[in-house]
N, C-alpha and C positions, 0 to 999 in steps of 0.2 A: 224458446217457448213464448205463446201469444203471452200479453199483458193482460190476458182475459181468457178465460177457459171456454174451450171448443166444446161445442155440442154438435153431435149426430146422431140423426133415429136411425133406427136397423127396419127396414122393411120386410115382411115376410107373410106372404098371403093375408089373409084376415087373422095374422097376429101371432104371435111365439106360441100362445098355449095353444095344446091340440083340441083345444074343445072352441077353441075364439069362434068357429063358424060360426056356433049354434049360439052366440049372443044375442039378444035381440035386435040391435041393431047392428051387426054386421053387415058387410056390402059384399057377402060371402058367394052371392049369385052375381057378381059382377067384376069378377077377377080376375078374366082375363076379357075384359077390354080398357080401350086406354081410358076410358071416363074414369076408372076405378084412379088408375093410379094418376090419371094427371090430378083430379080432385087432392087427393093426399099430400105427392108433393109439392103441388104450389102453395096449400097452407102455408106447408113445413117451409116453404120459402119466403114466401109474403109475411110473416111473420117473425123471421131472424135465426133460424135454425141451418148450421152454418153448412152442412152434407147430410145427404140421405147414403146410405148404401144399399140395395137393393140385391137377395139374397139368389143363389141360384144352384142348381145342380143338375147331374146326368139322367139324377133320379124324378120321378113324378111329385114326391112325397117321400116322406118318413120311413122308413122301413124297419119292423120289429126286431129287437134284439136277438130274437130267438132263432129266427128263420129267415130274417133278413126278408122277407114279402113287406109288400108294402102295406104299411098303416092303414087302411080304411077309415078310421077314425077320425082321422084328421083332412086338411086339405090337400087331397091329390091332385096334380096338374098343375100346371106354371109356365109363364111366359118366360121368353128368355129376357134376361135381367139388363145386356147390354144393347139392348133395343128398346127395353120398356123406357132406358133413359135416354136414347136418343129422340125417342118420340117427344118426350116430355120436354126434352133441350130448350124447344122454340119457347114454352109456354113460360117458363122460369124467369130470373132473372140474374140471382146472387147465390142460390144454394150449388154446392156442388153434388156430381155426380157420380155414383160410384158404384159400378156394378161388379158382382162377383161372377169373375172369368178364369175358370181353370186351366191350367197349365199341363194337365194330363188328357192325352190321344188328341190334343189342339192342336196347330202349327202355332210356333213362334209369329210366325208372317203374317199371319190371320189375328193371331190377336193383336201385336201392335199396330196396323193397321184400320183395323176396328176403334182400336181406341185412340188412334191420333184422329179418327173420322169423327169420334164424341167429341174431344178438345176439341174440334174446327167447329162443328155445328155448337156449341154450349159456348163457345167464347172463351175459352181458357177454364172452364168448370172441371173438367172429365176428370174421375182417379179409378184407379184400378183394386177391388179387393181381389187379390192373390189367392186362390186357394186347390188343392190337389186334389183329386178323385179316388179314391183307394180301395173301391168296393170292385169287384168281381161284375157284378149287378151293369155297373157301370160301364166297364171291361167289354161285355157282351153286347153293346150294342156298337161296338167297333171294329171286335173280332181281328185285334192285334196283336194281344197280350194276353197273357196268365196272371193273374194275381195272387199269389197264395196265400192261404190264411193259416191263421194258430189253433190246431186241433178240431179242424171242422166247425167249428166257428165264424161267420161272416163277419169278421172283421179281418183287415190286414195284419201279416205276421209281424214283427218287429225289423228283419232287415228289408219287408218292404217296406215299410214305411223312410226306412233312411234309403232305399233306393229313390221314390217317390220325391222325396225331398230334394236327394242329390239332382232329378230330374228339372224339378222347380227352379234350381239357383241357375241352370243353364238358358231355361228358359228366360224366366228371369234379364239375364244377360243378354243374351240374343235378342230379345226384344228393348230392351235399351241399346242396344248399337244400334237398331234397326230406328228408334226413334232420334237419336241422332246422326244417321246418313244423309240427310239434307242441312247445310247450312240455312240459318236467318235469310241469306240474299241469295239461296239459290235460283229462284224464279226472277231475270231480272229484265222480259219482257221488251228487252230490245230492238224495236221496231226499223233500226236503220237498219242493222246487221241482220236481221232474220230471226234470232234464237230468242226462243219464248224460256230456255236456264242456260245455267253456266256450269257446263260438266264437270270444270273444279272445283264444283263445291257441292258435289252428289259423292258420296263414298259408302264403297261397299263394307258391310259387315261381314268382315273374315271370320270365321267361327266354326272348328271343329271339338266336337267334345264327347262325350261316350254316349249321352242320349242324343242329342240336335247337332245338326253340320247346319250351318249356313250363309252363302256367298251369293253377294248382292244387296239394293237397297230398296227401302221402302218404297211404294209405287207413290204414297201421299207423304207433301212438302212438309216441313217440320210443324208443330204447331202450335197452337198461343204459348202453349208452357213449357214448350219442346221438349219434357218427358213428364206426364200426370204424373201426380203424387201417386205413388203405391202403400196401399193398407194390407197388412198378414196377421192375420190370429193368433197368438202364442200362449195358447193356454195349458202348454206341457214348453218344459225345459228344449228338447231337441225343435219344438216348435218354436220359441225363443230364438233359438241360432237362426234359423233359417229367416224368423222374421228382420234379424239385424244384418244379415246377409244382404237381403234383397228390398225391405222395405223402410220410406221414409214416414211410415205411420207405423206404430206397434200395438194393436188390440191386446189386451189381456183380460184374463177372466177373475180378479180377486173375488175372495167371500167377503163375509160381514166383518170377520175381524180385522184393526187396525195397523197388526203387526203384520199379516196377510199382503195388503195391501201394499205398505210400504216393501216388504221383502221381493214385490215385483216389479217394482221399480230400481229396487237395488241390484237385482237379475239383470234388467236389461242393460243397466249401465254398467255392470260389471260386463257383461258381456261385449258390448260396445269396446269400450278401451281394449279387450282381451282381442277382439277383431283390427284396433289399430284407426277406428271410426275417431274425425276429428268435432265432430257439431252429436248432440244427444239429437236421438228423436224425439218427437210427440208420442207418449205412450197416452195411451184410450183406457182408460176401465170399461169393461162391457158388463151394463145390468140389466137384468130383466125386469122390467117395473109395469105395472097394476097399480094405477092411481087413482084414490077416492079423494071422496071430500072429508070425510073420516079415518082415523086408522083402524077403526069397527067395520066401517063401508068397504074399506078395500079388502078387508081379510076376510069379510064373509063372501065378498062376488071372487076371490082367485078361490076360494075353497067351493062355493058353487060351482065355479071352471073344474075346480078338480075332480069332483063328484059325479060332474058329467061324462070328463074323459076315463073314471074310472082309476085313475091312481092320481097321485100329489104330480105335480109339476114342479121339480126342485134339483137343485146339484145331483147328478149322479141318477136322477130319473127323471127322464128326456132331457133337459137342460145343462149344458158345462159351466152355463155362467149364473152370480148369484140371483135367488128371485126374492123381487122384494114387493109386498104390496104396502101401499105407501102413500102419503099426503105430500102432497105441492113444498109445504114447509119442510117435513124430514128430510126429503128428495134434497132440497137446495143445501142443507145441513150435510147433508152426506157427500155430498158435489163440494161441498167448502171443506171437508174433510180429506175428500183424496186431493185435492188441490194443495193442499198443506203440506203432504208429501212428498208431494211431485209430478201429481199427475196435469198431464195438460188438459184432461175433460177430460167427458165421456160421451160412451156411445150408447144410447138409451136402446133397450128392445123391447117395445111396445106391447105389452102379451094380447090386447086386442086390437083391432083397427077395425073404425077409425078413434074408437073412441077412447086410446092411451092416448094415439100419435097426436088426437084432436089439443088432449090434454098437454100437452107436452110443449104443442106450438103456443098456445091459447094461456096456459095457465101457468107452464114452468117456465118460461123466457121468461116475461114481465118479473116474477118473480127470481129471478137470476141477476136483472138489473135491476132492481130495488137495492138487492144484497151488494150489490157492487161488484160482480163476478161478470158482469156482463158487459159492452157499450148498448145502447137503445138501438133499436133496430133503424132509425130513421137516421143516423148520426154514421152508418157503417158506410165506408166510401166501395166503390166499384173496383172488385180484385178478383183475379185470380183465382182458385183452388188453392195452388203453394202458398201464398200469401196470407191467405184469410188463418191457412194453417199454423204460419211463422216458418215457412221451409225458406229454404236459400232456392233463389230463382236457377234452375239448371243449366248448367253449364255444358255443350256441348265438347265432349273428348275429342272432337277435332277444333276448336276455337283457335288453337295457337296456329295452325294450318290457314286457316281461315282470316284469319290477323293481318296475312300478308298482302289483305288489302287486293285483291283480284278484278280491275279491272277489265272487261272484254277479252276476258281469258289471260291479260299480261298482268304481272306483276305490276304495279303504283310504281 
């Protein structure tokens, strides 16, 4: 774990609540071009805010509990997430990048590929938020699969869901052998002999398994991090497994209470050793925050939000994670709190934008390093993703292969 707690904004059109459009300063009419979101994350970078993730799915928007249509209410339409940050790549500097890339009706091939393309263009920034597709909804615009749900209900049944998962950890996999089939020195540009690589140090990913078969290797050469950090949401127990399975970042959703908190922590590491995992990961708390200058100011503007969308915005209605409206100082109180525990930071989710995320670069940093939870943003040296995170630099599963030192194709 860093010697200083990780911070990440969660990006999500003009902001978590479904009423953010209608703020008055929202930038709700310019959402999908890239001014909207370069503006946002370069703050969040120019300022010391250490990854953005940027949210995405098969869907347009939200879609009702009831009939599963989509929300009107809220923001329909969305750019795709692992482009909004390749665009942005060039602009940045030190934040990383982390778009949500699903695992369900994708190829394997296609997404690490894509994402070894963000590692190259961001300089070693790219990471990966993990996450499955489970809607029917979703299903339909690829005309593969059936999805079945529990009593006519749009949501997934319970053995889809552990099918979906079982899908994931394959994928999962296959995409890391695929980000490691090129060695460090496979491109060795040999102008006497001809050869622009060195075939014995290209390997293919052998891989058959009951969702994805796949044999062969990536078309693009390994890259800065030779496997981005991957982030997964665990905000139910089966989701847990899966996040310790496949990811070196662990989201979680605790509430307000402190015994909460810590008991999610104690999950994952219990789970961790029950998996045979030698290094803990960075577990995330993820909270939804609405930040005033008052604690009067911020509970009267999320209850205006609410008033507007017509219900509360809270655990168990629209949101899974806590929502908190809140001041600069609680905020950092509460961050030194799950720090106490075990947490390695968190992953803020902005209920408006720009003017949480404003807050957040602008008002909660500084305030972070005042308290001593933070270094100053001018003092933070040039790293990596893995590193800024405290991950162990990736070791490629063929290193020992590769060790032997390869010469112009002979043995040293």
């Amino acid at each position: 774990m860093p010697d200083r707690i990780t911070l990440v904004t969660a990006l999500q059109g003009a902001g978590w609540h479904p009423a953010a459009w209608r703020a008055a300063d929202s930038d709700a009419e310019r959402l999908t071009t890239l001014r909207h979101w370069r503006n946002v994350i370069v703050e969040q970078d120019r300022l010391g805010v250490d990854a953005v993730t940027i949210e995405d799915s098969f869907t347009a928007g939200p879609t009702t509990s009831t009939t599963g249509d989509l929300d009107t209410r809220t923001v329909v339409g969305r750019l795709d997430a692992l482009l909004i940050a390749a665009a942005v790549a060039p602009a940045t500097r030190q934040i990383g990048l982390v778009p949500t890339v699903s695992v369900t009706h994708t190829e394997p091939f296609h997404v690490a590929t894509a994402l070894q393309t963000l590692d190259h263009v961001s300089l070693g920034r790219a990471g990966w938020r993990l996450q499955a597709s489970p809607t029917q909804r979703e299903a339909d615009l690829f005309g593969r699969r059936t999805l079945p749900t529990a009593s006519g209900v749009p949501v997934p049944a319970p053995e889809q869901i552990a099918d979906l998962f079982a899908e994931a950890r394959e994928v999962a996999e296959v995409v890391d052998r695929l980000w490691d089939s090129w060695d460090d020195d496979a491109v060795i540009r040999d102008v006497t002999t001809g050869r622009f690589i060195d075939r014995d140090r290209i390997h293919n990913a052998e891989f058959t398994g009951e969702h994805v078969s796949v044999h062969g290797a990536s078309i693009v050469p390994r890259s800065p991090q030779g496997r981005p950090p991957v982030f997964s949401l665990a905000h139910r127990t089966d989701a847990a497994v899966l996040a310790v399975d496949v990811a070196d970042v662990v989201l979680v959703t605790p509430g307000i209470d402190g015994r909460e908190a810590r008991a999610w922590v104690d999950e994952v590491r219990q789970l961790e050793q029950a998996a045979g995992s030698t290094a803990p990961r960075p577990v995330l708390a993820d909270l939804a925050v609405l930040i005033g200058s008052t604690s009067a100011e911020a509970t009267d503007a999320l209850a205006a939000l609410d008033a507007a969308a017509g219900a509360p915005y809270a655990v168990g209605s629209g949101s899974d994670a806590a929502v908190l409206a809140t001041t600069v100082p609680d905020l950092v109180e509460r961050i030194a709190d799950l720090r106490a525990v075990g947490y390695a930071g968190v992953r803020l989710r902005p209920l408006r934008i720009p003017e949480d995320s404003t807050a957040i670069a602008r008002r909660l940093v500084p305030a972070l390093v005042t308290a001593g939870l933070r270094a100053d943003v001018a003092s933070r040296p040039a790293a990596d993703l893995r590193t800024r995170l405290g991950i162990a630099p990736a070791v490629s599963r063929y290193a020992t292969t590769a060790s032997t030192a390869l010469t112009g194709g002979v043995p040293a």
